[in-house]
C-alpha positions in Angstrom: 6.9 -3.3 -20.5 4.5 -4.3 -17.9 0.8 -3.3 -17.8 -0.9 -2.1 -14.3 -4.5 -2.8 -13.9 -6.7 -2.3 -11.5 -6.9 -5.6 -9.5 -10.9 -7.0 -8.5 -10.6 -6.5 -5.3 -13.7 -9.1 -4.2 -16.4 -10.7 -5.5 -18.7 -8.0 -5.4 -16.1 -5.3 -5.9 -15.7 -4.2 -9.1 -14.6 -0.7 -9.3 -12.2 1.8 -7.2 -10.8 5.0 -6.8 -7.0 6.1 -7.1 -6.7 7.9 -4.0 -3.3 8.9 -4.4 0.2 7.5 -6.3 2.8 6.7 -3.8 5.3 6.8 -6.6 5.7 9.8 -8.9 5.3 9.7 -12.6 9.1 7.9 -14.3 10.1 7.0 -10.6 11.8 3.7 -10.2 9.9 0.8 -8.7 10.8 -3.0 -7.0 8.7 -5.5 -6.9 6.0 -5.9 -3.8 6.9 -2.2 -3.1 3.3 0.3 -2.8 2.7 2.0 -6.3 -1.0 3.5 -5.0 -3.8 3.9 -2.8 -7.2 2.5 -3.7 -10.3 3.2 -2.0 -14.2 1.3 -2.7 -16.9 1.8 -0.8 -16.0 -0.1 2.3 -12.2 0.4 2.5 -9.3 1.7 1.4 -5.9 -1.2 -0.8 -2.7 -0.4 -1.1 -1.5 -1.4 -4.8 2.0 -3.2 -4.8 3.8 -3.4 -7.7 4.5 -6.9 -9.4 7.6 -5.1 -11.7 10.7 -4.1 -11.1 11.2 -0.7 -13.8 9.8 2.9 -14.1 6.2 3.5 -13.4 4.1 5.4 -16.2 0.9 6.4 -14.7 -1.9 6.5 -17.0 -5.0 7.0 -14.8 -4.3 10.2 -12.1 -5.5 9.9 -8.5 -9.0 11.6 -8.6 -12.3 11.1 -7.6 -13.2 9.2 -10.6 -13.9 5.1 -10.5 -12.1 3.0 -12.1 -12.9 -0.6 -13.5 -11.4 -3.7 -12.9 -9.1 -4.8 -15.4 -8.8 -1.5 -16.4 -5.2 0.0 -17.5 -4.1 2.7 -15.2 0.0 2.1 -15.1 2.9 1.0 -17.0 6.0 -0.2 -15.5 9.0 0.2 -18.2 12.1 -2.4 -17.8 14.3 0.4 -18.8 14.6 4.2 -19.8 14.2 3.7 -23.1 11.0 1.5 -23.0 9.7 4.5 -20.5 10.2 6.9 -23.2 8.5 4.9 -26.0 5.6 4.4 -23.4 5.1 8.0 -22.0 4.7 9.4 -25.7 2.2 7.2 -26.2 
């Protein structure tokens, strides 16, 4: 299992919005492939994936910020791992 966080994006950046997923909820991911959107005040990230596994998405796109270093995915090695992590 592999934890998502939100990346610091700059020195003086330290929060952002999930604009949208580009992966759905216990889709398969590669690694370097785009998981999500981010937008701060000045522009807009895309969010590439480090893992190779099935992403669990535990922060939804809105309009809420998000902190860095905060949790908002899992990506599971296998289908059993994503099972244990979405009922958590």
């Amino acid at each position: 299992m592999h934890e998502v966080k939100l990346p610091k994006l700059g020195d003086q950046i330290v929060d952002a919005e999930i604009i949208e997923w580009s992966v759905g909820e216990g889709e398969k991911v590669s690694e370097h492939q785009v998981i999500a959107v981010l937008e701060t005040e000045k522009s807009s990230y895309d969010l590439e994936s480090e893992f190779t596994g099935i992403l669990h998405i535990v922060k939804q796109a809105s309009d809420e910020k998000v902190q860095a270093g905060e949790l908002i995915a899992v990506i599971a090695e296998s289908e059993e791992e994503y099972e244990k992590v979405k009922s958590m």
